[in-house]
matplotlib code that plots the C-alpha trace (Angstrom):
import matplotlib.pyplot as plt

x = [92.4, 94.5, 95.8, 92.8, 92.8, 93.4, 89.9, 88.4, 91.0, 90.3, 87.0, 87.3, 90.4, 87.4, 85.6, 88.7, 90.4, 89.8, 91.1, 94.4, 96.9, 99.5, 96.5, 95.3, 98.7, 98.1, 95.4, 95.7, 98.5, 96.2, 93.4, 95.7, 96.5, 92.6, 91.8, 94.8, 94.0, 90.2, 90.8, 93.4, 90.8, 88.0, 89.3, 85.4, 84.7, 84.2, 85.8, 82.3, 81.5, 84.7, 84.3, 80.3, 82.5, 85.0, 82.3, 80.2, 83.1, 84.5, 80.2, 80.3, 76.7, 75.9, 73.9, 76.7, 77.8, 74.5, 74.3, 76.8, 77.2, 73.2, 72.1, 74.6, 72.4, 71.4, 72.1, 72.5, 75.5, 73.2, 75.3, 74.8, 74.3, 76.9, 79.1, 78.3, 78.8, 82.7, 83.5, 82.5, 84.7, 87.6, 87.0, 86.4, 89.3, 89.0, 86.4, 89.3, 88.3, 90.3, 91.5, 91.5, 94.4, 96.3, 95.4, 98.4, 99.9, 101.2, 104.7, 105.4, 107.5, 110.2, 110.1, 111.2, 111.7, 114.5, 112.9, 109.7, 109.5, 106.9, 105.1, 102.4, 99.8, 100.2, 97.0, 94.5, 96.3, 93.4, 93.6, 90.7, 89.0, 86.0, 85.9, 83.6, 85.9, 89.4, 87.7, 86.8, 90.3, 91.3, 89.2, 90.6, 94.0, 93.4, 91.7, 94.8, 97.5, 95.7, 93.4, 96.5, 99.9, 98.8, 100.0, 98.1, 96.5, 97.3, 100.7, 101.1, 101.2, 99.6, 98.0, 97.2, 94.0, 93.3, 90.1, 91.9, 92.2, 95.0, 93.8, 95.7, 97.0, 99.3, 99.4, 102.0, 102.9, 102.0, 105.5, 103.8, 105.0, 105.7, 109.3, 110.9, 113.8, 112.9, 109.9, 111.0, 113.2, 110.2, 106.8, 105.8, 103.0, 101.7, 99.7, 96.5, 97.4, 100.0, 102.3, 104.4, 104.3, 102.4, 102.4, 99.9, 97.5, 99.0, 97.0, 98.0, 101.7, 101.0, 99.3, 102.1, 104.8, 103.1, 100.9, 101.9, 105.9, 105.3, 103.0, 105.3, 108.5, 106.1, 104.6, 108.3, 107.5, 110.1, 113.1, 114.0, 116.5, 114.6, 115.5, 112.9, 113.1, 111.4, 110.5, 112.9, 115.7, 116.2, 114.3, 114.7, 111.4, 109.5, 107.6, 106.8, 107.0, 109.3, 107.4, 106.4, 110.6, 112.0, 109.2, 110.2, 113.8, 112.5, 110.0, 113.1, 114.4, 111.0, 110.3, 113.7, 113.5, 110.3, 111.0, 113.9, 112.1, 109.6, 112.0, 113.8]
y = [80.2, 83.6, 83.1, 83.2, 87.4, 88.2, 87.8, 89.9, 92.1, 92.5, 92.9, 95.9, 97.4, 97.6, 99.6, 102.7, 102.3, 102.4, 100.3, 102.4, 100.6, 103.0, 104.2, 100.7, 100.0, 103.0, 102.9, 99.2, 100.6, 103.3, 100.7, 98.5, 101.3, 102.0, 98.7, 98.7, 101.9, 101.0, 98.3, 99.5, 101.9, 99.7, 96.3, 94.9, 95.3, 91.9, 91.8, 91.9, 95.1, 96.4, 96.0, 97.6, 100.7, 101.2, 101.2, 103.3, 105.7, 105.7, 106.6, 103.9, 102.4, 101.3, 98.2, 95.9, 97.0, 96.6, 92.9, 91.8, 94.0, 95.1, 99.2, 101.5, 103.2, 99.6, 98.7, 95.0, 93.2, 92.5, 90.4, 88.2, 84.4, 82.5, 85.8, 85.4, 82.5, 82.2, 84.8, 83.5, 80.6, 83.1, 84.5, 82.1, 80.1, 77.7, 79.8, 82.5, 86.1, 87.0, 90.5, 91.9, 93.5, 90.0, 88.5, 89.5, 91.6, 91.4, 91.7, 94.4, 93.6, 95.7, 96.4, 95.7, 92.3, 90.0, 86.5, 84.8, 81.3, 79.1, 76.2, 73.8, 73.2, 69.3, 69.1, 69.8, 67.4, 68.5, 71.9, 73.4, 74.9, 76.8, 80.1, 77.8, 75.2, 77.5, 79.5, 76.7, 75.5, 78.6, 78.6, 74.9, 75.7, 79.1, 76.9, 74.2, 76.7, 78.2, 75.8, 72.8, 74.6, 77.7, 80.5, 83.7, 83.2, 81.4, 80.7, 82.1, 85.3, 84.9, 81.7, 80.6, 78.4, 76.8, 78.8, 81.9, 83.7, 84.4, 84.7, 87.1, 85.6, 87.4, 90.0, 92.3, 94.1, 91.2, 88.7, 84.9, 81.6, 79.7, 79.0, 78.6, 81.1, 83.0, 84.6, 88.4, 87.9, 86.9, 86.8, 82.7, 81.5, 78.4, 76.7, 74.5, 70.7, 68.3, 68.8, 66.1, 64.4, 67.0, 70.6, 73.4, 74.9, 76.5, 79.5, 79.4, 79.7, 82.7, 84.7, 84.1, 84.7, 87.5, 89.1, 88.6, 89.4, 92.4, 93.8, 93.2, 94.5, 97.5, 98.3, 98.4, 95.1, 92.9, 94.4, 94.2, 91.5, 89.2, 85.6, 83.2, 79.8, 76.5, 76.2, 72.8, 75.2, 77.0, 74.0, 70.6, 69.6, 67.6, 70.5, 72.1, 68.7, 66.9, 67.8, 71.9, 72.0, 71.5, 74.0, 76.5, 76.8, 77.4, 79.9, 82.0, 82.5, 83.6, 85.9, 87.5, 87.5, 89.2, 92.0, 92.6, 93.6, 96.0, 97.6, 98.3]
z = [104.3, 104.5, 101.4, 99.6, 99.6, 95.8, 95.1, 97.8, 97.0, 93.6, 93.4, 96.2, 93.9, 91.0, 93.3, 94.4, 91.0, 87.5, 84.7, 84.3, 85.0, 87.0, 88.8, 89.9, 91.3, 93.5, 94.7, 95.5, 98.2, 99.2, 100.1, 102.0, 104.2, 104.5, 105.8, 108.3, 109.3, 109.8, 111.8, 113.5, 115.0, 115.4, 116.5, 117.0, 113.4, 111.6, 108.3, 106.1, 108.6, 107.2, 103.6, 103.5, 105.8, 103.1, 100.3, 102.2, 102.7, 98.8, 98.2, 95.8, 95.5, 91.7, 90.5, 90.4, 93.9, 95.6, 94.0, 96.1, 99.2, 99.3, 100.1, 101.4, 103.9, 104.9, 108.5, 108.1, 106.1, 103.4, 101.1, 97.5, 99.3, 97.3, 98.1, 102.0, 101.9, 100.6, 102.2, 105.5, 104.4, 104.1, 107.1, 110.3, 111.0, 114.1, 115.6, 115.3, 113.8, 110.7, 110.3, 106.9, 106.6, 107.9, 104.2, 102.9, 100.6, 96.9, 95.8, 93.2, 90.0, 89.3, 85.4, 83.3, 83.5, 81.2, 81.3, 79.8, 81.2, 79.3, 81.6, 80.6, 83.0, 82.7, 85.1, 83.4, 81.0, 77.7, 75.6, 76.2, 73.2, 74.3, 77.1, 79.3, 79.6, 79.7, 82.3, 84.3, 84.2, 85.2, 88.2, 88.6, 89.0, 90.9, 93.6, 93.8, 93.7, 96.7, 98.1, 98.1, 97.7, 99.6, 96.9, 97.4, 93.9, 90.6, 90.3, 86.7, 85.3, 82.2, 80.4, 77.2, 76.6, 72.6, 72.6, 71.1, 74.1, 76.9, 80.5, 83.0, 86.7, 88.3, 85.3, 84.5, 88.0, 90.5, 91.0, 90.8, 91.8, 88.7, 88.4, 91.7, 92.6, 89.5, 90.1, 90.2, 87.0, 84.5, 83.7, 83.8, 80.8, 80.8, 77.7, 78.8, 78.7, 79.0, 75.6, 76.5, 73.3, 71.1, 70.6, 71.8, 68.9, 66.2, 67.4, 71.2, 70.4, 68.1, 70.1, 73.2, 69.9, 68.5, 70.5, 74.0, 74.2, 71.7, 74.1, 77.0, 75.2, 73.4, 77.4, 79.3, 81.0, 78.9, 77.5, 74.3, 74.2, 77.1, 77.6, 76.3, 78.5, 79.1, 83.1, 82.7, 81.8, 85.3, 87.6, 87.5, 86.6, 82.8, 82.2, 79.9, 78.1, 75.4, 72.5, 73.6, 74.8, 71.3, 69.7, 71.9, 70.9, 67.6, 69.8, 71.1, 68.0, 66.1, 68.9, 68.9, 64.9, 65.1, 67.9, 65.5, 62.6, 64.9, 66.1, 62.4]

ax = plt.figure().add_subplot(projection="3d")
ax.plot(x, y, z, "-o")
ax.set_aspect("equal")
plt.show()
């Protein structure tokens, strides 16, 4: 299941980076050319053998480190059990080694974008109104998007659960797959649920209104004048449902109304 590298990915990216964002983006690049290059030069390495060389490499040996990938100076691939034992999933095909470095790599957005295209999940069809349940939803759809359509992740960039909270995908500098053809043009955000004939919480639309596209347009990653847009609008498709279609005309011209006066 090649497609399923964002997570190893990430979690490695946590380990060579830090939290700002320009600096993630390069040394994300930097580590992709590590793990080439390390295989490259040692072809009999398996990928986990791989991994424990690149930590040992960066010196990077902490307490949440060692959880997962054991001591450092250890000679075995001492590993966190549940962690072993998806990876191991990732990594046998068929009998077949898997290369690291043959997981793929992600597309870069070039910002700022002009389009916000607003989805609702249908599937699961229920808001979710605690973090348990939105983050298992989360981990529901990340596991279909790749498991079923074979995306390298969860199709959206952002999403908005009824808990109060919106949950990064893609995020702002990874292209998703939410609305087909338009992928590099906008940022797609889906709400939680099936708002075919009702509306997402008062709450989830404000903070997608208010919070998110400020923050996008405030960060470079929107312009100004960006295109608000129901996924129905630019694919033939129901979503994101009757009833969340007409709010969001009203949506497009809130947002725009309210960017407005920020910026007077």
């Amino acid at each position: 299941m090649a497609h399923q590298w964002t997570w190893t990915l990430a979690l490695l990216v946590v380990w060579v980076s830090t939290c700002i964002e320009a600096s993630s983006l390069w040394h994300m690049n930097d580590f992709i050319k590590a793990v080439e290059q390390l295989e490259d030069g040692n072809p009999q390495l398996a990928p986990l053998a791989v991994l424990r060389s690149l930590r040992g490499a960066a010196g990077l040996n902490d307490a949440f480190i060692q959880h997962f990938l054991g001591n450092a100076s250890s000679g075995g691939l001492e590993m966190d059990a549940s962690l072993s034992d998806y990876m191991g999933k990732i990594f046998v095909q068929s009998g077949h080694p898997l290369k690291l470095s043959s997981l793929g790599t992600p597309t870069l957005l070039s910002l700022p974008l002009s389009f916000m295209y607003i989805h609702h999940t249908s599937t699961p069809s229920q808001p979710c109104l605690t973090f348990e349940q939105c983050a298992a939803d989360m981990r529901s759809m990340q596991r279909f998007h790749q498991e079923d359509r074979g995306w390298d992740d969860i199709g959206y960039s952002f999403v908005a659960g009824s808990d109060g909270y919106i949950y990064e995908g893609r995020g702002w500098h990874w292209q998703g797959a939410h609305t087909y053809g338009h992928n590099s043009r906008g940022y797609g955000v889906a709400f939680i649920g099936d708002y075919s004939s009702r509306l997402p919480s008062q709450h989830s639309m404000g903070l997608v209104r208010d919070q998110l596209a400020s923050c996008a347009v405030g960060g470079g990653r929107l312009v100004g004048n960006f295109t608000l847009q129901g996924h129905r609008q630019v694919v033939n498709t129901l979503c994101p449902g009757d009833a969340f279609y007409k709010e969001i005309q009203v949506h497009s011209y809130l947002i725009s109304f309210s960017l407005q006066e920020v910026k007077e």
